[in-house]
C-alpha positions in Angstrom: 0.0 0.0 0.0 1.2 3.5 -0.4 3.0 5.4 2.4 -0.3 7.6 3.0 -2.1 4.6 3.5 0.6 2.6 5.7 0.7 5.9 8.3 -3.3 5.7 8.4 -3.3 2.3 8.9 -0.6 2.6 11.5 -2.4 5.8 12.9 -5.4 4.3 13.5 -4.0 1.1 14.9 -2.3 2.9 17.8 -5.6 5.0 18.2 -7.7 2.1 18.7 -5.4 0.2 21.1 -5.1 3.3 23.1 -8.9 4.6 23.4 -10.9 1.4 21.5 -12.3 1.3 18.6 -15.2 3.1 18.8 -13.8 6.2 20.8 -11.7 6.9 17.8 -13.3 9.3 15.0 -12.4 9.4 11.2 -11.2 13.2 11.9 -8.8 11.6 14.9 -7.4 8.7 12.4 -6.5 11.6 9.6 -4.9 14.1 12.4 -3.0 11.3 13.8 -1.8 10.3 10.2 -0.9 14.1 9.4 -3.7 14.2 6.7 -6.9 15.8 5.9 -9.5 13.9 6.8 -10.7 13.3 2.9 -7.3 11.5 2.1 -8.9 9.0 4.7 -12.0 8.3 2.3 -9.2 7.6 -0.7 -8.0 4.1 1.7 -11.6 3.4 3.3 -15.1 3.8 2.7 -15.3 4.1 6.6 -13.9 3.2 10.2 -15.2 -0.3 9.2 -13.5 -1.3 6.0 -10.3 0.5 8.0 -10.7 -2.2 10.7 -11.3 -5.3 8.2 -7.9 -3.5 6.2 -6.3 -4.0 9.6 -7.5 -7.3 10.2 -7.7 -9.2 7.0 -3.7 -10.1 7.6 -4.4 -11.9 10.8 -7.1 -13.3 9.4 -5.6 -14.7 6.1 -2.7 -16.3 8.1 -4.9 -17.7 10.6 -7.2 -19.3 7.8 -4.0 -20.3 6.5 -2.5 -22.0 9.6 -6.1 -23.6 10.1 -6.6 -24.4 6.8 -3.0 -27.0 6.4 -4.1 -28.3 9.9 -6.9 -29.4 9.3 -5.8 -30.8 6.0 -3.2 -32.8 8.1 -5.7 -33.9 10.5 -8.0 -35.3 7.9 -5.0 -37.2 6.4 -4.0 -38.5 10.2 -4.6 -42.5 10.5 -4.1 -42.4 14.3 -3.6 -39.8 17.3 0.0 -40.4 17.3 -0.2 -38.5 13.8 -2.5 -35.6 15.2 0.4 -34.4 17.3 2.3 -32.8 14.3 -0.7 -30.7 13.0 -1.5 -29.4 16.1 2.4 -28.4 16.3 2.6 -26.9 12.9 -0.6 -25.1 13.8 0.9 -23.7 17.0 4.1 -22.6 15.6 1.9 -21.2 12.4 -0.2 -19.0 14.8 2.7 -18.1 16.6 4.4 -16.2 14.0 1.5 -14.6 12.8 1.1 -13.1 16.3 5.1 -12.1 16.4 4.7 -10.2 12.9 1.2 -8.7 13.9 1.0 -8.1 17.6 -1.1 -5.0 17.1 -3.1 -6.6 15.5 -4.2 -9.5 18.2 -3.9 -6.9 20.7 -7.0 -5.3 18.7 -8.9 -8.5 18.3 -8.3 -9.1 22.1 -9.2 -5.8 23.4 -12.3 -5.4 20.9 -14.1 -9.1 20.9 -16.2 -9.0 23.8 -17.2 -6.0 23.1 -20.7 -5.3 21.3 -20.3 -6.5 17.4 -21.8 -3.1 16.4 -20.7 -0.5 13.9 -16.2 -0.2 13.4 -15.8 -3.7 16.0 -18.1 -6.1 13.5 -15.0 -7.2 11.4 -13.4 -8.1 14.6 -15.9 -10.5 16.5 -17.0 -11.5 12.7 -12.6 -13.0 13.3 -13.6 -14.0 16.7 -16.2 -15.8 15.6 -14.5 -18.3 12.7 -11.7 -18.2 15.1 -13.5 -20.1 17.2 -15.6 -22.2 15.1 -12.4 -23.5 13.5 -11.3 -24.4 17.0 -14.3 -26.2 17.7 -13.6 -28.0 14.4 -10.0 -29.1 15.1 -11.0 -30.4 18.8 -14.1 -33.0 17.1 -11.3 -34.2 15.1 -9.2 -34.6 17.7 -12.0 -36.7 19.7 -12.9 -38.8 16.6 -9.2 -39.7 16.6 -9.2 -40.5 20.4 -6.9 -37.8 21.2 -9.0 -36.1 23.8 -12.3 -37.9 25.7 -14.9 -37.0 28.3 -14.9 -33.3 27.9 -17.2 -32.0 25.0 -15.1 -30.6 22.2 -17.1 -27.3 22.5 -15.8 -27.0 26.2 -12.5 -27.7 25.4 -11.9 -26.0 22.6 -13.2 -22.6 24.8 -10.6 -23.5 27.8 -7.9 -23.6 25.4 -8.9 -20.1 23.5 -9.5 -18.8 26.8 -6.1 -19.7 28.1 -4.3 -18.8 24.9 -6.1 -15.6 25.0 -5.5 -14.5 28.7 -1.4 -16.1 27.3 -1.2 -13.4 24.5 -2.5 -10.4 26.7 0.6 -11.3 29.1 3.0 -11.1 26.6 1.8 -9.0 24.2 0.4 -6.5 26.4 1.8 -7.0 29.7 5.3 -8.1 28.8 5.4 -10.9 31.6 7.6 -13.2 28.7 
């Protein structure tokens, strides 16, 4: 993207981790990025197609990462064989968090948060984020990798404890 675009994006990044996305105005973005506010409309239609802009990497690399896991998983002939996907997925979702930390600090800080208005690209990501987990802990039950806990409750745990995870080291810097 051009440079003008880049320092938007980058404005209104730091704008919405600082006061949330819906505290920020289109006129705050474009006095942030050191433009007038109709160089904004020339990138984004509004504060919402900004927000899916700033989330559609994340999201690509997390449909990605999903995407070859569960392709491994449907290939697996036994647990034993689950254990690499769900190691490639890991280190997969890993790196897109090192080269977009922003980013996931966004999605964490904005997904409980009404879906209304600017934040609906974000729990719309929260949303198949979670569905795909769901998905990868069925097939990890019909392989007889994990028993007695529904998928659906364990596939929350684990997004809760990676979640409350990324907030310490993203955010927190206890890593």
């Amino acid at each position: 993207p051009p440079r003008a675009h880049r320092g938007a994006h980058k404005s209104a990044l730091a704008l919405f981790l600082e006061r949330g996305v819906e505290n920020v105005t289109v006129d705050d973005i474009a006095k942030a990025a050191g433009t007038a506010k109709g160089n904004f409309y020339r990138y984004a239609a509004d504060k919402r197609e900004l927000v899916e802009a700033l989330m559609a990497p994340l999201a690509e690399a997390f449909d990605g990462a999903f995407l070859r896991c569960d392709g491994r998983i449907q290939g697996a002939k036994s647990a034993a064989e689950l254990t690499p996907a769900y190691l490639g997925l890991a280190m997969e979702l890993f790196e897109a968090v090192r080269v977009q930390p922003d980013a996931v600090l966004l999605w964490l800080q904005e997904s409980r948060a009404p879906a209304v208005g600017a934040r609906a690209p974000i729990a719309d990501f929260n949303h198949e984020l979670t569905q795909k987990t769901v998905g990868l802990t069925v097939a990890a039950h019909k392989h007889g990798l994990l028993q007695k806990i529904p998928p659906e409750v364990s596939a929350l745990a684990v997004i809760g404890a990676v979640e409350r995870l990324l907030i310490a080291y993203l955010r927190d810097g206890l890593f």
